[in-house]
Steps between C-alpha positions, in 0.01 A plus 500: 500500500470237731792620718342841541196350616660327760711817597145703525342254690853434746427881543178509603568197776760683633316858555208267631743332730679813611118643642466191726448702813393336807161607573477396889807717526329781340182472703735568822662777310188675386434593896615905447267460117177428660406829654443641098466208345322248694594163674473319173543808289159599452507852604175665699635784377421677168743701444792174557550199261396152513776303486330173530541288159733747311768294248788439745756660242312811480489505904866411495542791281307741621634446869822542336437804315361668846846403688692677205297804486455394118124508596507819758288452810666626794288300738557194293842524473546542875276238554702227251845637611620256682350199329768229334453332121370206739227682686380698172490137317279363832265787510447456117442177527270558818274743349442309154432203666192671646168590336362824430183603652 
């Protein structure tokens, strides 16, 4: 029992560790995001997302999912297209680090 606590919690370190995006990077990144979503990803704009203080993971996934086509968006997918694992980790980190309004 006690091993496969430690295993679980090893896990969840890891997965915490691999989302350790640099947010200062993703600020700089975010440049082409802020016309829809905002300079701190608080969109003026109804009909976009906040992006300000979503779960990193879910932003890493969802940014993901977009560059796949998995979630089907064809301005989103252009507009992630060229971003690495790196820069989708730094916006992620970016936009949960700020605070929705």
């Amino acid at each position: 029992m006690k091993t496969v606590v430690v295993s679980a919690f090893a896990l969840l370190l890891s997965q915490s560790v691999a989302l350790a995006g640099d947010a200062a990077a993703g600020k700089t990144r975010s440049a082409t995001c802020t016309g829809c979503h905002g300079a701190t990803g608080n969109s003026n704009v109804p009909m976009y997302p906040n992006l300000a203080g979503q779960k990193e993971a879910y932003l890493v996934k969802a940014i993901k999912a977009y560059k796949t086509g998995e979630r089907p968006d064809p301005t989103m997918k252009a507009m992630v297209a060229t971003l690495s694992d790196a820069d989708i980790e730094n916006l992620a980190a970016y936009y949960s680090a700020q605070s929705c309004q």
